[in-house]
C-alpha positions in Angstrom: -8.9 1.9 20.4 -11.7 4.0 18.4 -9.8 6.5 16.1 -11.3 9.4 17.2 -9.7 8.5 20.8 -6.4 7.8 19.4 -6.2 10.8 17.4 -6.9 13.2 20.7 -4.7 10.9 22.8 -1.7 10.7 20.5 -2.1 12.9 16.8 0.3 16.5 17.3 0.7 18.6 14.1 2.7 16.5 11.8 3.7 13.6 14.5 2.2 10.6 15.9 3.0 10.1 19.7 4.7 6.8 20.5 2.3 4.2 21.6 1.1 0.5 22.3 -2.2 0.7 20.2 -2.3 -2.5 18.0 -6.2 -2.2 16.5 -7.9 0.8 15.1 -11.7 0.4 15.2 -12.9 3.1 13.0 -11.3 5.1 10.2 -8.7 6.8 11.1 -7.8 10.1 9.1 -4.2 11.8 8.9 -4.2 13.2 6.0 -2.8 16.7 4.9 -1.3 16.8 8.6 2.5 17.1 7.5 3.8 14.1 8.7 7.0 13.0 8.2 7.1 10.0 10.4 4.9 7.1 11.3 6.7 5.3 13.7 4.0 6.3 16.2 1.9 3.4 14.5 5.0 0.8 14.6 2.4 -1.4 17.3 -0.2 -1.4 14.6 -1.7 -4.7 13.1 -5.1 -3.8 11.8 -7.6 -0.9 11.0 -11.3 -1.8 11.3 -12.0 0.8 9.2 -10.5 3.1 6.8 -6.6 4.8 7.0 -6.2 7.5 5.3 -2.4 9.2 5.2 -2.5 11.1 2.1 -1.2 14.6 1.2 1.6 14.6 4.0 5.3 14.7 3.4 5.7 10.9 3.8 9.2 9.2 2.4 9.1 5.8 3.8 6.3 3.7 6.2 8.4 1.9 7.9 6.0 2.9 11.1 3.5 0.1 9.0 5.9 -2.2 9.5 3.3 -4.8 11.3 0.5 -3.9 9.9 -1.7 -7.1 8.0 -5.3 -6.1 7.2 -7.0 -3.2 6.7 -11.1 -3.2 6.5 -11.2 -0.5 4.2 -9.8 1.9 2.2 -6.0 2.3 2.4 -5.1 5.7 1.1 -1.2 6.8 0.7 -1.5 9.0 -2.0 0.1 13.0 -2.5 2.9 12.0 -0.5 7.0 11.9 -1.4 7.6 7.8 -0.7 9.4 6.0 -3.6 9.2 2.4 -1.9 6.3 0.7 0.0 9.1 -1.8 2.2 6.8 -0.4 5.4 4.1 -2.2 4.0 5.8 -5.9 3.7 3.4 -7.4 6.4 0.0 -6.3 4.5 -2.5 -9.3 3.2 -5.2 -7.6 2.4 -6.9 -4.3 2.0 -11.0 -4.7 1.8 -11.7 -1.3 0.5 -9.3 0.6 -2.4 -5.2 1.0 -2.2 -4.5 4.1 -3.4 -0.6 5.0 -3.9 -0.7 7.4 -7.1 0.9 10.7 -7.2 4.2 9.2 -5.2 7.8 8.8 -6.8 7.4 5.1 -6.5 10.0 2.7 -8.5 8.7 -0.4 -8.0 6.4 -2.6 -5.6 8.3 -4.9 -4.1 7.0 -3.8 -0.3 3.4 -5.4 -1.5 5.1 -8.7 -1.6 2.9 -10.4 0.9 -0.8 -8.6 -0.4 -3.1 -10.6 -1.6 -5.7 -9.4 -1.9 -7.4 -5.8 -2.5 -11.3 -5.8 -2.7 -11.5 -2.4 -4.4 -9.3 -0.5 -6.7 -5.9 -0.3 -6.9 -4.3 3.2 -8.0 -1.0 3.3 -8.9 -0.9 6.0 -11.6 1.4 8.5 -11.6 4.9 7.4 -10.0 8.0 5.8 -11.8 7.3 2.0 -11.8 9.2 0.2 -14.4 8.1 -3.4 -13.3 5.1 -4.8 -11.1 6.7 -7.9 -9.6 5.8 -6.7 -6.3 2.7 -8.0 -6.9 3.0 -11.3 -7.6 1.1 -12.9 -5.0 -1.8 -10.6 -5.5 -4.5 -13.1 -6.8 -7.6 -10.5 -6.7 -8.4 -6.6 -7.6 -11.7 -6.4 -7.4 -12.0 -2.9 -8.9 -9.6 -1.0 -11.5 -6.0 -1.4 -11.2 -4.7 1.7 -12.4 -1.5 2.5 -14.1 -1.5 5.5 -16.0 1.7 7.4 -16.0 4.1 5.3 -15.7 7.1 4.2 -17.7 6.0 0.7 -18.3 5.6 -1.1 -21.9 2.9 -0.5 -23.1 1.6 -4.2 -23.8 1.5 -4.0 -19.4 -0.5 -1.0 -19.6 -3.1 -2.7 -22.2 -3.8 -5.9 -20.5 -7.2 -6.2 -18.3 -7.1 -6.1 -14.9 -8.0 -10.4 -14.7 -5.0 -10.7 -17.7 -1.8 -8.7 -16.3 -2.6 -10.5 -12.3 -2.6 -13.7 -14.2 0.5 -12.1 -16.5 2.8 -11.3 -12.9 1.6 -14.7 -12.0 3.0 -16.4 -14.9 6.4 -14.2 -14.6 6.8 -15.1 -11.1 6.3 -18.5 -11.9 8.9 -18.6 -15.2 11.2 -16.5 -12.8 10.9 -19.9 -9.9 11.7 -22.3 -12.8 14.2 -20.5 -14.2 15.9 -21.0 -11.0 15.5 -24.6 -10.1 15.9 -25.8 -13.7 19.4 -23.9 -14.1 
């Protein structure tokens, strides 16, 4: 369904009307709508285009649950969520992620992305640990993480060095467990 169909179809002042859409085609734009929910979206798979859910009065996405792939830009930022467990289903984003300016604690709802083909922002939340992201393999822009209370030899590394630092963690963390 084209997103400027499913917005006059099923977008009210801060709620998404229940619905069987699965594909966006297009970029679909929520933001600064005061939304509280987005369990309107639970059919959703994939946005052929952009989705953009920033500045609303988000806590949780578990209405992403079955999203995979986004085409563009996914853009949650300016909302209230401390966890990303909504987004457990996402591979790949082909435009930026952007989650800064959340109360996020850690990542572990990006467990199954793989791949983001612009920049990542997660400045400005609470995350203590990035092991959420250990099977991300690619950033292709800046992975940001300003703000946050992590050490600071995590907040020096390049973006190419702390993917392959996570991967090396997650790895130690596997053998840890079989060897013991």
């Amino acid at each position: 369904m084209k997103a400027e169909t499913f917005i006059k179809k099923y977008v009210r002042k801060g709620k998404i009307l229940p619905n069987n859409v699965k594909v966006i085609e297009g970029t679909l734009s929520l933001h600064d709508n005061a939304l509280t929910d987005l369990s309107g979206l639970s059919n959703l798979t994939e946005v052929q285009g952009s989705l953009w859910l920033s500045y609303n009065s988000l806590t949780d996405l578990s209405g992403l649950a079955n999203l995979t792939k986004v085409e563009g830009h996914l853009s949650l930022h300016n909302n209230n969520l401390t966890n990303l467990s909504g987004l457990s289903n996402l591979t790949e984003v082909k435009g930026y992620l952007s989650l800064h300016n959340n109360s996020l604690t850690d990542l572990s709802g990006l467990a199954n992305l793989t791949e983001v083909k612009g920049d990542l922002f997660l400045d400005n939340n609470n995350l203590t640990d990035l092991s959420g992201l250990s099977n991300l393999t690619n950033v292709e822009g800046t992975l940001d993480l300003y703000n946050n209370p992590l050490p600071q030899k995590i907040l020096d590394m390049s973006t190419k060095d702390l993917l392959e630092y996570i991967r090396l963690c997650k790895i130690k963390r596997y053998a840890e467990r079989v060897l013991v």
